[in-house]
C-alpha positions as a printed Julia matrix, in Angstrom:
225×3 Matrix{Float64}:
  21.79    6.02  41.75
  18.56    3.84  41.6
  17.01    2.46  38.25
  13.65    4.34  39.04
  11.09    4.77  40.92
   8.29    1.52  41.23
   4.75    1.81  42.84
   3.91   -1.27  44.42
   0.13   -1.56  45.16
  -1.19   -4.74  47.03
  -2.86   -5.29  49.87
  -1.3    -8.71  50.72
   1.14   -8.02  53.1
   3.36  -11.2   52.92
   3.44  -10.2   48.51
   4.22   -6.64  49.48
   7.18   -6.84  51.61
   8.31   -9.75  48.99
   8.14   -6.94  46.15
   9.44   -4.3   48.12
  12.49   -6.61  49.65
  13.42   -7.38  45.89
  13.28   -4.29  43.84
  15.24   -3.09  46.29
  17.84   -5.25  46.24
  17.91   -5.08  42.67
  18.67   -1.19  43.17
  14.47    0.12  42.74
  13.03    3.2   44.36
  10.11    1.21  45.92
   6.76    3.23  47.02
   3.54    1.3   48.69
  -0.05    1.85  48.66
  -2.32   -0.59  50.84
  -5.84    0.12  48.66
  -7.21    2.03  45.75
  -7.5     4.97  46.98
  -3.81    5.28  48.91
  -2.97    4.94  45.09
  -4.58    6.94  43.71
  -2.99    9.62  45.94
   0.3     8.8   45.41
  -0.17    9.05  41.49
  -1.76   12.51  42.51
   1.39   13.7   44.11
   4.28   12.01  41.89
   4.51   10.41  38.86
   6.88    6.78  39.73
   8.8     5.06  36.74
   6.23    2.35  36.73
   3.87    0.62  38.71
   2.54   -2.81  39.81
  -0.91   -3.13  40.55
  -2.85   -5.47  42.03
  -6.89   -5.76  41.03
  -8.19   -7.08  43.88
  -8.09   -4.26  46.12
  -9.65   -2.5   49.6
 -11.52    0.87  49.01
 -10.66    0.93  45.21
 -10.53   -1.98  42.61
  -7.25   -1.84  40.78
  -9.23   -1.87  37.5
 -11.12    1.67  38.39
  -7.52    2.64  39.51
  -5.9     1.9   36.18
  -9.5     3.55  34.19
  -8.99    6.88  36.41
  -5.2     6.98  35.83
  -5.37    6.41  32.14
  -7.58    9.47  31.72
  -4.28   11.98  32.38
  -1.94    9.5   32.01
  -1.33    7.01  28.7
   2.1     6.89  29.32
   3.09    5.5   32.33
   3.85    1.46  32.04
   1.47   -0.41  34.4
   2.22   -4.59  35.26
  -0.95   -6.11  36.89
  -0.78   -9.03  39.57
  -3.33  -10.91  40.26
  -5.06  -13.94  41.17
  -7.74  -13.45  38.47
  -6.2   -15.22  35.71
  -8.9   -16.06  33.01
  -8.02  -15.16  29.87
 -10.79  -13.12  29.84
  -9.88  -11.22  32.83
  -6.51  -10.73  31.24
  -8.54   -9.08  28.19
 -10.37   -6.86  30.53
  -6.71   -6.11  32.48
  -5.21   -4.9   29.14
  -8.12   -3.18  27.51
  -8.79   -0.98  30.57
  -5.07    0.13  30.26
  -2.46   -2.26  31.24
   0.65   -2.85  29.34
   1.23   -6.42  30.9
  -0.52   -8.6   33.08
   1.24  -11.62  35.6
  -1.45  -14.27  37.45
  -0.33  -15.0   40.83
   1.39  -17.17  42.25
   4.19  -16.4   40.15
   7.99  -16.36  40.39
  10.39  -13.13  41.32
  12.31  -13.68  38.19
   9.45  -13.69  36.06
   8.21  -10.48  37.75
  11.48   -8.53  37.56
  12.1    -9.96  33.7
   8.3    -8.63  33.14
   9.46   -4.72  35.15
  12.86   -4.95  33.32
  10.89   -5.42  29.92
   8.35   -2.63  30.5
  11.19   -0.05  31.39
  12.73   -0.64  28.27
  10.14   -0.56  26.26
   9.01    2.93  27.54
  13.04    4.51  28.39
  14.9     3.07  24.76
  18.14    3.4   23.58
  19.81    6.99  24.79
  20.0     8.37  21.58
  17.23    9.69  19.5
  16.82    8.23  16.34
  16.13   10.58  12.84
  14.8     9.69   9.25
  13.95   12.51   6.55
  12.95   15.06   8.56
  11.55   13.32  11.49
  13.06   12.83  15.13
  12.24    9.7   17.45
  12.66   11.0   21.21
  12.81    8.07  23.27
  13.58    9.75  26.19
  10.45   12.46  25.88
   8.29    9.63  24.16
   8.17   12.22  21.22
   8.07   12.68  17.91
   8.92   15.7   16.07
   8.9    17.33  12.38
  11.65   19.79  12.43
  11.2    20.68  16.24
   7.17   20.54  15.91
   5.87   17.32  17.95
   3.81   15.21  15.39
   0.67   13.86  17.33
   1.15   10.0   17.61
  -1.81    7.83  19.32
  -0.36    5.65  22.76
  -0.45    2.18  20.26
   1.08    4.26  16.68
   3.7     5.47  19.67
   4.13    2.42  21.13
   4.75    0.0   17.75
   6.81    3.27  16.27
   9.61    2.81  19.24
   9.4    -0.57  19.2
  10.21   -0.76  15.51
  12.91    2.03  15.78
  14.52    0.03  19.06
  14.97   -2.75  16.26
  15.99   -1.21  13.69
  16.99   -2.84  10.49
  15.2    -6.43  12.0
  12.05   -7.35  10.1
   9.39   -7.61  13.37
   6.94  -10.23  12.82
   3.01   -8.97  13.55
   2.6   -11.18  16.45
   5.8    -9.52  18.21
   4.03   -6.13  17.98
   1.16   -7.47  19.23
   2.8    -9.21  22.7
   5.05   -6.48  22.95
   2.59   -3.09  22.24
  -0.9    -5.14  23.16
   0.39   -7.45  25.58
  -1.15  -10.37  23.87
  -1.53  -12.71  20.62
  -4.3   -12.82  18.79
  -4.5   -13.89  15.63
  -7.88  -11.6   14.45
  -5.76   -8.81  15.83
  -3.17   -8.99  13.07
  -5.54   -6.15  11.31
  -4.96   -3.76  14.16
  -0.88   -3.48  13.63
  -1.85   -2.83   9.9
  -4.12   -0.65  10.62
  -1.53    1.74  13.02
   1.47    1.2   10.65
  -0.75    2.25   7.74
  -1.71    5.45  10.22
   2.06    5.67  11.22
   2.9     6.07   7.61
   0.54    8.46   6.7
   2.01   11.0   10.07
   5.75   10.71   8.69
   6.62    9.25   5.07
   7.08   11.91   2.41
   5.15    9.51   0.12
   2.85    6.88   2.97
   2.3     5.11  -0.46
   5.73    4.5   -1.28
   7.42    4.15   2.42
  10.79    4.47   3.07
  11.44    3.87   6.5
   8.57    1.99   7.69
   8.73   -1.12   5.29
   6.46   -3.59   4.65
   8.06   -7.59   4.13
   5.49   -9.08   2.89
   5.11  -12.87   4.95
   7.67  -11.69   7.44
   6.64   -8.5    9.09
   7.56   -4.63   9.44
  10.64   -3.54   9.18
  12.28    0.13  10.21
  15.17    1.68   8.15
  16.02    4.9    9.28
């Protein structure tokens, strides 16, 4: 039995066989795509577990890959290689859709600690996790009220499972950030309020007197099922 299914796309053939040779010997289904467009295909016909993309790309930029594949899917966990390693182009990377982002050259460790990450972000513990009337579904990536799936945005989502993966450990802002952004920024501190406040009013009985998703003040957010 494999760990999942990885898309590799990169058009450097000495980095592709690299990939390939590696998540397989670390027990990954390992798909290929040359150029944009081979990629885009193979999203068309199967959905993989996640995929590695590289921006600099024949046919099809990775970027207008990652813009045409978030349109049907938010879900799917996406690591970008690349050469172009501004932070700037990083920005651009993540805002377009990415969930992580690795400048080449880099190491195979790195890479597979960045893959192993990303899976467990998106997969979490086996068990679903309930408060009041509301059920976490890590598996699905759902949320339900009494069997009736409670509309979550990809970030409210995202910082909701990461919270209830941790449960009971105050999470400082800047965690949230790296781990549901995929970068630090100190004038983005607003933007976690800003979902947790959202988050609150979706699933507290009373979003002015939460429960579950708890406020310590200096520290961070902290989930109590």
């Amino acid at each position: 039995m494999t760990k999942g299914r990885i898309l590799v796309v990169e058009d450097d053939v000495a980095i592709l066989e690299a990939l390939r040779e590696k998540l397989r010997r670390e027990d990954f289904e390992v798909l290929v795509a040359r150029d944009g467009e081979e990629a885009r295909d193979r999203l068309s016909d199967l959905r993989p577990d996640l995929v590695i993309l590289d921006i600099m790309l024949p046919r099809l930029d990775g970027l207008s890959v990652l813009r045409w594949l978030r349109k049907f899917d938010r879900e799917l966990p996406v690591l970008i290689i690349s050469a172009r390693g501004r932070e700037d182009e990083k920005v651009e990377g993540l805002k377009a859709g990415a969930d992580d982002y690795l400048a080449k050259p880099f190491g195979l460790k790195e890479l597979m600690a960045r893959v192993e990450s990303l899976l467990r972000r998106t997969r979490g513990p086996e068990g679903p996790v309930e408060f009041g009337d509301i059920r976490v579904d890590f598996h699905a990536r759902k949320v339900l009220r009494r069997g009736k799936e409670v509309h979550l945005s990809k970030k409210e989502l995202e910082i909701l499972l990461h919270l209830a993966r941790h449960r009971g450990r105050v999470i400082p802002r800047q965690e949230i950030l790296e781990s549901v952004w995929g970068y630090f920024a100190e004038s983005a501190d607003r933007a976690v309020d800003f979902h947790i406040l959202n988050l609150r009013k979706k699933l507290e009985a009373d979003p002015g007197r939460p429960r579950h998703l708890v406020t310590q003040h200096g520290l961070g957010y902290q989930f109590l099922p």
